[in-house]
VOKE-368276 format. One record per atom (N, C-alpha, C, O): residue in one letter; y, z, x. Coordinates in steps of 0.05 Angstrom, whole numbers, padded with zeros to 5 digits, always signed. Last residue first. Layout:
% residues N
AYZX/...
//
This chain:
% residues 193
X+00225-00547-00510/X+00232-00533-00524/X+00215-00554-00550/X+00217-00548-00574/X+00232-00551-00450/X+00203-00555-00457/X+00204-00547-00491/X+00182-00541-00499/X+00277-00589-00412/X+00277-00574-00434/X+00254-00577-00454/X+00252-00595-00471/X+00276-00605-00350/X+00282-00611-00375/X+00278-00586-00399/X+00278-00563-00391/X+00294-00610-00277/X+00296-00594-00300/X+00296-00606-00324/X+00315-00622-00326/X+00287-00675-00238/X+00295-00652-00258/X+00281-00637-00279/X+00263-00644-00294/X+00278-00724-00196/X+00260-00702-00203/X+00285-00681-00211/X+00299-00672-00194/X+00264-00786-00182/X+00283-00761-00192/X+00266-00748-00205/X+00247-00755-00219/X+00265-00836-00125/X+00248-00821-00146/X+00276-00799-00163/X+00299-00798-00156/X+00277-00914-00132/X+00291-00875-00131/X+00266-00859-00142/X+00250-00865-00160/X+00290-00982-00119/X+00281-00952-00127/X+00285-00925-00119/X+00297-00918-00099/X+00329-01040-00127/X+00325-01021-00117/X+00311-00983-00133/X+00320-00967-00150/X+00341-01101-00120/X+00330-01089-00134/X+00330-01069-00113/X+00330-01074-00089/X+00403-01152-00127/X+00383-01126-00116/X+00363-01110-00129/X+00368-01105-00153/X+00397-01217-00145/X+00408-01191-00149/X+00393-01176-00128/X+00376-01185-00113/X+00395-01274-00191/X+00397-01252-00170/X+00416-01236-00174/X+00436-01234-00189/X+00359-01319-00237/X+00359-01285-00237/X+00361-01289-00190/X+00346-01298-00173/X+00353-01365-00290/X+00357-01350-00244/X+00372-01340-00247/X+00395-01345-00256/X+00322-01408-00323/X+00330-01379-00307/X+00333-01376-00280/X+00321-01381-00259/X+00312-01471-00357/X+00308-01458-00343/X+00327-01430-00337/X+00349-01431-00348/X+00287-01510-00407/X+00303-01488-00395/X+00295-01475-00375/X+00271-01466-00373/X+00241-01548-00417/X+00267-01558-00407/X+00290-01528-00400/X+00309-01532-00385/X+00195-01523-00424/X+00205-01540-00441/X+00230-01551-00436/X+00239-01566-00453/X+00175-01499-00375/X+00160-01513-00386/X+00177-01529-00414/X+00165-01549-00422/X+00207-01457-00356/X+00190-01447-00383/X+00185-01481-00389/X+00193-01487-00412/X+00218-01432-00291/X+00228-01454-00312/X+00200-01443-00330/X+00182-01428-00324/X+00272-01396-00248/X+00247-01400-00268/X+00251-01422-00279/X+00272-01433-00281/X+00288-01371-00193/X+00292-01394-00222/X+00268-01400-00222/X+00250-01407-00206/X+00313-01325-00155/X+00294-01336-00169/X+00302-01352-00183/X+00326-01351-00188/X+00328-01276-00111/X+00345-01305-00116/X+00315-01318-00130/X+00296-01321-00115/X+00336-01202-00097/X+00327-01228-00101/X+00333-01253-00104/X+00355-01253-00093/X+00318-01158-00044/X+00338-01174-00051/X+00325-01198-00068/X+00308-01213-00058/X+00300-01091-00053/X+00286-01118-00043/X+00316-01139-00054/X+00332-01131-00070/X+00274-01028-00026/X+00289-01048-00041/X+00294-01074-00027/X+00293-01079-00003/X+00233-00968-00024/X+00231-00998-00022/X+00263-01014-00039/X+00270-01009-00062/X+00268-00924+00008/X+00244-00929-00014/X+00253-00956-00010/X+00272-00965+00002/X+00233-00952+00047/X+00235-00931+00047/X+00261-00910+00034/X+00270-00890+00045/X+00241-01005+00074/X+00217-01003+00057/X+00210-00971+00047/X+00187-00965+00041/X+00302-01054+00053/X+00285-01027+00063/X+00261-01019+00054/X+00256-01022+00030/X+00303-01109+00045/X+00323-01092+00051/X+00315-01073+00059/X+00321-01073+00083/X+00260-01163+00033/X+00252-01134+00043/X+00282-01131+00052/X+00290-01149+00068/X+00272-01220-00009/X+00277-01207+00018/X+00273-01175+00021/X+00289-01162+00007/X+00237-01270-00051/X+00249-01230-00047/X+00245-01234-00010/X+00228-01243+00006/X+00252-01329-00075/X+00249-01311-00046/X+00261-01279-00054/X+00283-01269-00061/X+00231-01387-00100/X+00252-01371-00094/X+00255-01354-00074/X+00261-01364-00053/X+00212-01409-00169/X+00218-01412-00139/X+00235-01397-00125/X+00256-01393-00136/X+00156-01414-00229/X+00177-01397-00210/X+00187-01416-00179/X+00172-01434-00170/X+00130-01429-00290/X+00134-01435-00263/X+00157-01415-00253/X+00173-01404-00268/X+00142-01405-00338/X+00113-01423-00328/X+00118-01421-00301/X+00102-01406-00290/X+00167-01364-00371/X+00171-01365-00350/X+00147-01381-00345/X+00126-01368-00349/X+00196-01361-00437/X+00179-01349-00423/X+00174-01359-00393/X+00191-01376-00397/X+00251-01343-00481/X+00240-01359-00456/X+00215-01344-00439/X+00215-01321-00430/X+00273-01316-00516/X+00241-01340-00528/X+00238-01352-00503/X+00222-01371-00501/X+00278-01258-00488/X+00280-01283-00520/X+00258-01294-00523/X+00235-01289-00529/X+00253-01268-00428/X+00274-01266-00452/X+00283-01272-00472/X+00296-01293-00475/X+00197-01250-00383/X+00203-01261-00413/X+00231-01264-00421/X+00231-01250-00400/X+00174-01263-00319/X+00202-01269-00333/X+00189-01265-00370/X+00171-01280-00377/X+00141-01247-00255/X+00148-01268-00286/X+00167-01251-00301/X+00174-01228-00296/X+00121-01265-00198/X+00141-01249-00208/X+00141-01267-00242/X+00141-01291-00247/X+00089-01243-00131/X+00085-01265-00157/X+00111-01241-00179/X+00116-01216-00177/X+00059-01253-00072/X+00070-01237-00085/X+00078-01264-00111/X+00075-01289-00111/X-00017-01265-00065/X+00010-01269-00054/X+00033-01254-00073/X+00022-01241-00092/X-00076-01216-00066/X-00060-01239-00082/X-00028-01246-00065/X-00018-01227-00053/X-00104-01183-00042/X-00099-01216-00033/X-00085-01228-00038/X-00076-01248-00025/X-00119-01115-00029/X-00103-01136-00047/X-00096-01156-00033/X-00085-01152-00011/X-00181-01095-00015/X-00162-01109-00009/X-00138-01124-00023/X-00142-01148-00028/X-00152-01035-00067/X-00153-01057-00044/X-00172-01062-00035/X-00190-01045-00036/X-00127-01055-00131/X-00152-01025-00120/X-00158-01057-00089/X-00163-01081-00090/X-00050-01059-00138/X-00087-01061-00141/X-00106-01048-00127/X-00101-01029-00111/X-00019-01002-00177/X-00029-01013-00145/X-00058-01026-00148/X-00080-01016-00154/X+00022-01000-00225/X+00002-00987-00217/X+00002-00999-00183/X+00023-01004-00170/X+00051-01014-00292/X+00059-01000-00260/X+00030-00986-00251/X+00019-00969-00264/X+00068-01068-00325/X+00060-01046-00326/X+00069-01029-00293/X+00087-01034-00277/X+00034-01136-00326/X+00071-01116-00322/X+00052-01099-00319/X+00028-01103-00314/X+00023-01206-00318/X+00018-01189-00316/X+00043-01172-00329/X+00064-01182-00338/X+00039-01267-00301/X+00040-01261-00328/X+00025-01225-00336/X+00018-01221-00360/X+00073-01288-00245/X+00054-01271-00251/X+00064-01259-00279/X+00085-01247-00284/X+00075-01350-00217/X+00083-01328-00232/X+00058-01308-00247/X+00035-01312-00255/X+00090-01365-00151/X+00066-01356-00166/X+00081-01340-00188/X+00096-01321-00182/X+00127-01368-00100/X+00115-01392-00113/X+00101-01386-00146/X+00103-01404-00164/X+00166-01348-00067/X+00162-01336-00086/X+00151-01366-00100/X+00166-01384-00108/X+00165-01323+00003/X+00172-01334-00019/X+00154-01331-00038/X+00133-01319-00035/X+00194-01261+00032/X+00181-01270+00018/X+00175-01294+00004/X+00183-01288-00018/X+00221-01240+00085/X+00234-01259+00061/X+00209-01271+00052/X+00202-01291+00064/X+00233-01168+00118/X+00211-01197+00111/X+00228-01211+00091/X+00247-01199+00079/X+00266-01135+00128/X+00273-01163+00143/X+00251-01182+00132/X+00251-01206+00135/X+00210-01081+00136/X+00242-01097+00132/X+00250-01120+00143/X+00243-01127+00166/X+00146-01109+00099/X+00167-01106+00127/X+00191-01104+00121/X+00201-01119+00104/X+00098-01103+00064/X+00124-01118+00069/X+00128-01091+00097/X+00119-01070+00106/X+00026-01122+00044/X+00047-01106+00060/X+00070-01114+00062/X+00070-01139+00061/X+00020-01162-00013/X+00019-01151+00002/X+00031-01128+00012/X+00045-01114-00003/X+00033-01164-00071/X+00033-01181-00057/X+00007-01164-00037/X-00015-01156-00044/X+00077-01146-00119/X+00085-01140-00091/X+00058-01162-00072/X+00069-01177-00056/X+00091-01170-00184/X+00074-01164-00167/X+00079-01166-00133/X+00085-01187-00123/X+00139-01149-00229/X+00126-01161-00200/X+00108-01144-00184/X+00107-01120-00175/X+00170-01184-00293/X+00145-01162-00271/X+00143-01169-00247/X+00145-01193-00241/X+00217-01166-00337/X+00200-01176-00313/X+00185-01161-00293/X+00185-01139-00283/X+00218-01169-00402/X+00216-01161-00390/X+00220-01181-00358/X+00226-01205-00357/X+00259-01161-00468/X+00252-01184-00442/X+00240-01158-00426/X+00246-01135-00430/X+00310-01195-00523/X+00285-01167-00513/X+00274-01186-00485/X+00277-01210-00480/X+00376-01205-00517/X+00341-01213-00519/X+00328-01193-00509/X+00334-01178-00491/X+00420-01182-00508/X+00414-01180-00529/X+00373-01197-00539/X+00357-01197-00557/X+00399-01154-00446/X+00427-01173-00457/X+00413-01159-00489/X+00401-01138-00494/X+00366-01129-00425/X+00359-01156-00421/X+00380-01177-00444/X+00379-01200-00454/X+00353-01075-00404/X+00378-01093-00398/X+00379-01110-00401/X+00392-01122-00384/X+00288-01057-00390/X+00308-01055-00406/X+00333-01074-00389/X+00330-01085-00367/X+00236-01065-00354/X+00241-01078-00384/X+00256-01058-00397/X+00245-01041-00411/X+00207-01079-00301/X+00233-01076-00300/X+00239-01091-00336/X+00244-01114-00342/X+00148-01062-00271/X+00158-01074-00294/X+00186-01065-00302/X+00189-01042-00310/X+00103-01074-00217/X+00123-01052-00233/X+00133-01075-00256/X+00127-01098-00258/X+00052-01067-00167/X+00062-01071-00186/X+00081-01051-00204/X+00080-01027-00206/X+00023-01081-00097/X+00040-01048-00121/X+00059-01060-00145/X+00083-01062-00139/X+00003-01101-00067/X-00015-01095-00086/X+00007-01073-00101/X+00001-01053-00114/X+00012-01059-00017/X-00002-01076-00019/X-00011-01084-00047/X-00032-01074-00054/X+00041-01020+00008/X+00050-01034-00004/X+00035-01058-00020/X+00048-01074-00033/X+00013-00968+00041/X+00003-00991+00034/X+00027-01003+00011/X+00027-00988-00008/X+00052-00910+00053/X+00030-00923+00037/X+00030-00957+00040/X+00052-00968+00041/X+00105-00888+00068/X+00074-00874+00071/X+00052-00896+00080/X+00041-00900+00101/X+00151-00890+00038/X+00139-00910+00051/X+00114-00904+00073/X+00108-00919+00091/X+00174-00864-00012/X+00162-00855+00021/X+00159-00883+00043/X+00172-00886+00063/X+00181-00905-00053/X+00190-00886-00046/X+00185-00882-00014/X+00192-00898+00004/X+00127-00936-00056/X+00152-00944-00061/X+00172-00930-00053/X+00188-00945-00043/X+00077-00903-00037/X+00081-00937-00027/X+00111-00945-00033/X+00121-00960-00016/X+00086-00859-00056/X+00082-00856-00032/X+00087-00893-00016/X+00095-00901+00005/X+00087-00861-00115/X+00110-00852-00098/X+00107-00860-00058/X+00125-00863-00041/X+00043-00891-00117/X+00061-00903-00118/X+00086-00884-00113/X+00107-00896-00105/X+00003-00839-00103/X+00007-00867-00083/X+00029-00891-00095/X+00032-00910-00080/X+00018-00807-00148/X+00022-00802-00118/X+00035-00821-00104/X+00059-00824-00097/X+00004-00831-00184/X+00026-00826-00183/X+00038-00809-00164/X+00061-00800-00163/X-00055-00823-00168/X-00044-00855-00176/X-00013-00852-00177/X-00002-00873-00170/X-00060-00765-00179/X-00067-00794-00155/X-00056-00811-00157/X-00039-00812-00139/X-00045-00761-00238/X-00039-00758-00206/X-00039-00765-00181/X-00021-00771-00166/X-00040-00802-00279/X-00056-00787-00270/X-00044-00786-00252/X-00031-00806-00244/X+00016-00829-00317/X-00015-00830-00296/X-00021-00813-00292/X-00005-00796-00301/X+00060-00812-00344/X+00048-00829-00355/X+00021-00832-00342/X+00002-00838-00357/X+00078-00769-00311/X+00064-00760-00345/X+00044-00780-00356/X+00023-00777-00368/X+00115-00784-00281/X+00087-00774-00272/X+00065-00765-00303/X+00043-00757-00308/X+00135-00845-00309/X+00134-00813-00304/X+00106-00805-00292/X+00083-00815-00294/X+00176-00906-00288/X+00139-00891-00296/X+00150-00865-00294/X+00170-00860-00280/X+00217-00944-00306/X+00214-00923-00294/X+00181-00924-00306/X+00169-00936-00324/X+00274-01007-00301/X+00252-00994-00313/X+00225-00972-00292/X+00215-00980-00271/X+00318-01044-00324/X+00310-01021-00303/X+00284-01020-00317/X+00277-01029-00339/X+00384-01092-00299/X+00347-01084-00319/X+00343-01060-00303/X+00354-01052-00282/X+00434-01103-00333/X+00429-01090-00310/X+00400-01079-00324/X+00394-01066-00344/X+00460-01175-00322/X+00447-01162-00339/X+00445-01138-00315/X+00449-01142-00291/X+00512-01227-00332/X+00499-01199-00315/X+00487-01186-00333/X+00496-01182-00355/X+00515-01290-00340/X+00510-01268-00352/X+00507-01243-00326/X+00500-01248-00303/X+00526-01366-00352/X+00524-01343-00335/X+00521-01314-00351/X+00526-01315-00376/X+00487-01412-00377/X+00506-01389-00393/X+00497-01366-00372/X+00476-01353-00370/X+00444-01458-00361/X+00487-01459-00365/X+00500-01434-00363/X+00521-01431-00350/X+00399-01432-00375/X+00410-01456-00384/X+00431-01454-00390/X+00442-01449-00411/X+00422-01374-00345/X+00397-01381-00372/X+00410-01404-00384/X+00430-01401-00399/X+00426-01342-00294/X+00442-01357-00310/X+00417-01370-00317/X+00398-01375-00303/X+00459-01271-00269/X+00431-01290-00290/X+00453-01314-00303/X+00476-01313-00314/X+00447-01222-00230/X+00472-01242-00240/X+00450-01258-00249/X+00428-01258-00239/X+00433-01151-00240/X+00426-01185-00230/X+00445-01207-00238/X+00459-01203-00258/X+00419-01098-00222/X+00438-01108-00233/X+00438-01135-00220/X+00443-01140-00197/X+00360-01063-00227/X+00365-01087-00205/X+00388-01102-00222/X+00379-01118-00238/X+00317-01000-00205/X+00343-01016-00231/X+00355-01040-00207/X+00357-01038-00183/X+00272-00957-00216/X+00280-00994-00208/X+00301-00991-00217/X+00305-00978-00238/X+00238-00894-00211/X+00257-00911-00228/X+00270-00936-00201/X+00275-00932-00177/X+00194-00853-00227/X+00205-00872-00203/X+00221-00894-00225/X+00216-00904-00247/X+00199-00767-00237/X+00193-00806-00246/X+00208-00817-00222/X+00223-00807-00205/X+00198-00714-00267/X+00191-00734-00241/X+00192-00755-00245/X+00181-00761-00266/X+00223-00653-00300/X+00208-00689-00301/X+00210-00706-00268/X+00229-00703-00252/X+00190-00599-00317/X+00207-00612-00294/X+00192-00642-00300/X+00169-00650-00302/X+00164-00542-00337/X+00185-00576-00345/X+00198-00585-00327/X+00221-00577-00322/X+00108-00521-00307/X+00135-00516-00311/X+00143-00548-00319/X+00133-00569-00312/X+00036-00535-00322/X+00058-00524-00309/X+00080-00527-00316/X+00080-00539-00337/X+00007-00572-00351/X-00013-00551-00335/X+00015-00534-00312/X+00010-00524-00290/X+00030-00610-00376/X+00017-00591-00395/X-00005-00563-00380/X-00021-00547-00389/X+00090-00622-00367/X+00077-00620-00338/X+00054-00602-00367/X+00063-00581-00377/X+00136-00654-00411/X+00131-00629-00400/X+00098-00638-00392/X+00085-00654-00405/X+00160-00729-00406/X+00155-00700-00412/X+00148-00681-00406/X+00153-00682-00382/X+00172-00797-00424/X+00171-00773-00404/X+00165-00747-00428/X+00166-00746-00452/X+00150-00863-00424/X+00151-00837-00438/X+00159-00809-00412/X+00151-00806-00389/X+00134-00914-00427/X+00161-00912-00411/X+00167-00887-00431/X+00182-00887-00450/X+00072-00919-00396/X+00082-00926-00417/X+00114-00915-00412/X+00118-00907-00390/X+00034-00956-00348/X+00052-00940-00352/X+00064-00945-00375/X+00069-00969-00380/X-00028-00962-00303/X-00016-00965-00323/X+00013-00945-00334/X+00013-00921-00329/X-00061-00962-00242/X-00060-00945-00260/X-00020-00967-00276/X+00000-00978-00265/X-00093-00993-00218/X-00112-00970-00223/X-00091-00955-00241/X-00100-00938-00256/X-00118-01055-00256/X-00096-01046-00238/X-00105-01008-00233/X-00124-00999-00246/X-00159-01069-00285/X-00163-01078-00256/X-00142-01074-00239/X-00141-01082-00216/X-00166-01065-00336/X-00185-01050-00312/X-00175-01064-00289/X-00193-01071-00274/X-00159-01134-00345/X-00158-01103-00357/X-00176-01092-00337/X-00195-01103-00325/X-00124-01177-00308/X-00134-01174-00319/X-00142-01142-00326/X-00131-01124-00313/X-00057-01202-00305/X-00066-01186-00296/X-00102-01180-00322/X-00101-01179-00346/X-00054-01262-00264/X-00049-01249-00282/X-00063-01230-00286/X-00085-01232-00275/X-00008-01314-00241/X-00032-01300-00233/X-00032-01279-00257/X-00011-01277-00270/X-00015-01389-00238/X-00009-01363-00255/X-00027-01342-00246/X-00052-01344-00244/X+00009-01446-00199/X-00014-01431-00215/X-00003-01403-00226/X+00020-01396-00220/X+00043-01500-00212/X+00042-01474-00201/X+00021-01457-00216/X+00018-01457-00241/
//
């Protein structure tokens, strides 16, 4: 299985998992937030994990934190190409996972899932995006070589996706991770103090 991955410069926009006050206006935080409570079984040892993980409008520039409200949320936008990174809940192992969206989706589409993608962060590739959709795995010490599986399109407004994956790490363990994934925007009052 080949690896897709993300090279520098080449997503348009990046995310650190910080929030805060608007430095050209009022405290109010914004952000898009994932969370995908997954049933996981990691060589033998069933588990539920609940991962999430958010961008603030703080973290990008505007534009860019537009069109991923507008591609994930709204459903406006091009889906094409819209990356995210779901890195908290990962039990007692540190961990992330990433995915790369691919293309356009549909409701009712079922994706499969051949390609891991050693990429993260949160942005949209700068289009045509080609690449097929692709998803990778860290936990602990497991890292993810290969993938199989299928996201199913639930809704594209805001986007949520159904998953069923297994991974393998090339040394004899393997992962599989399902569950739902699903996004939100939220927008509150904070305290600029």
């Amino acid at each position: 299985m080949k690896s897709i991955g993300v090279r520098a410069g080449v997503l348009l926009a990046a995310a650190l998992p910080v929030a805060g006050c608007n430095p050209f206006g009022g405290c109010e935080s914004d952000r898009i937030e994932v969370s995908s409570p997954v049933n996981v079984q990691l060589d033998n040892v069933a588990e539920t994990w609940d991962l999430t993980g958010r961008v603030h409008d703080t973290n990008i520039d505007p534009p860019h934190y537009a069109a991923l409200v507008e591609a994930l949320i709204d459903g406006t936008r091009s889906t094409a190409g819209a990356v995210w990174t779901l890195d908290q809940g990962f039990g007692s192992a540190a961990g992330w996972l990433a995915v790369n969206l691919g293309g356009d989706v549909t409701e009712g589409q079922v994706l499969s899932i051949t390609e891991v993608f050693t990429g993260g962060g949160w942005g949209l590739w700068p289009p045509p995006s080609t690449l097929p959709a692709s998803v990778g795995v860290h936990a602990g010490a497991f890292e993810a070589t290969t993938v199989s599986g299928t996201m199913a399109v639930l809704t594209v407004a805001p986007l949520s996706l159904r998953v069923d994956l297994v991974f393998d790490d090339g040394q004899g363990s393997t992962l599989s991770i399902q569950g739902d994934m699903t996004f939100q925007r939220v927008r509150e009052s904070i305290s600029c103090d």
